[in-house]
N, C-alpha and C positions, 0 to 999 in steps of 0.2 A: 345932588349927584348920587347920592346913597340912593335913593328912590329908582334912579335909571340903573343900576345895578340891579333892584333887587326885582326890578320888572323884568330885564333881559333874563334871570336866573329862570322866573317862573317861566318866560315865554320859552325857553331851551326847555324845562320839562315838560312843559305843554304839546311841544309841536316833536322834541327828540325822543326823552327819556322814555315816556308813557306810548309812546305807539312804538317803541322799541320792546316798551316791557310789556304788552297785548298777547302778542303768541305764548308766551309762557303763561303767561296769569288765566289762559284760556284751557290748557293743559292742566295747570292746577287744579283749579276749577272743577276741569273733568274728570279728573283723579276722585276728586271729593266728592263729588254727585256719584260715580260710580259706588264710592261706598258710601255711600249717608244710610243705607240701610243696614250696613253691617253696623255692628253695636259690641263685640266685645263677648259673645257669647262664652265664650271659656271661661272668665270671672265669673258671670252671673251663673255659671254651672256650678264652679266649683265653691261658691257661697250659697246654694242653696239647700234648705235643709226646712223639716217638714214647719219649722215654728213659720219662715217667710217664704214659702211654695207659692201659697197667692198670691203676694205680692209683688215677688221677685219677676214673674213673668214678663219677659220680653220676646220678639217676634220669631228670631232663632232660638229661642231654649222652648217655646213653647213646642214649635214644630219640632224639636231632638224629643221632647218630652213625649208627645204624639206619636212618632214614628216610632222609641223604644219600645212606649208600651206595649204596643201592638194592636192599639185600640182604632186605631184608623192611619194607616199605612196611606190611602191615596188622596186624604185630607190632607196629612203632611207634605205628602209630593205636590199635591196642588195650590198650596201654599206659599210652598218653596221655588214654585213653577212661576207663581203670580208678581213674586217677590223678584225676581228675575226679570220679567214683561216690565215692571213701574219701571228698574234701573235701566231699561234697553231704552226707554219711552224717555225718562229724564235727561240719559246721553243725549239722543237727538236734540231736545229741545238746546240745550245747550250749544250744540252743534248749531242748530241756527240762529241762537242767538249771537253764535261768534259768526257766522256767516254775514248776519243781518248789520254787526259790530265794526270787522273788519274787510268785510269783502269777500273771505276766503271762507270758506268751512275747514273744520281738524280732521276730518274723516273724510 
């Protein structure tokens, strides 16, 4: 008896819970892929200092670092331009991955 219990609990999540919880977890999802390239740049700013300058570098401090000095103003915009283009690319795929998943697309 215990066993026919504990099959009906999974087949309720199998067939209710988890395609209930699809739209959300796809939203999440999207949220996160939107920023996976952001990174927290204001720490790695405000910890940097000339002993870890090389090291420290990450994708946003580099291009703040680029674009203050004034050493190439449209390498950092194109940078910042490209960085932009991967997250618009990574949405979509996302986007038809929930299409391909659920049926629907988020967008």
């Amino acid at each position: 008896m215990h066993s026919t219990i504990t099959n009906r609990r999974f087949q309720l999540m199998r067939h209710i819970t988890f395609p209930a919880l699809l739209p959300t977890y796809f939203v999440m999802l999207m949220l996160s892929v939107a920023n996976f390239l952001n990174n927290g740049m204001d720490q790695y700013f405000v910890f940097q200092n000339s002993f870890n300058k090389a090291h420290i570098q990450v994708l946003d401090l580099y291009v703040y670092n680029i674009g203050m000095t004034g050493s190439s103003l449209s390498l950092a915009t194109a940078i910042s331009m490209l960085k932009s283009v991967v997250s618009v690319v990574l949405l979509f795929v996302v986007n038809f991955v929930s299409k391909k998943t659920r049926g629907e697309s988020i967008i």
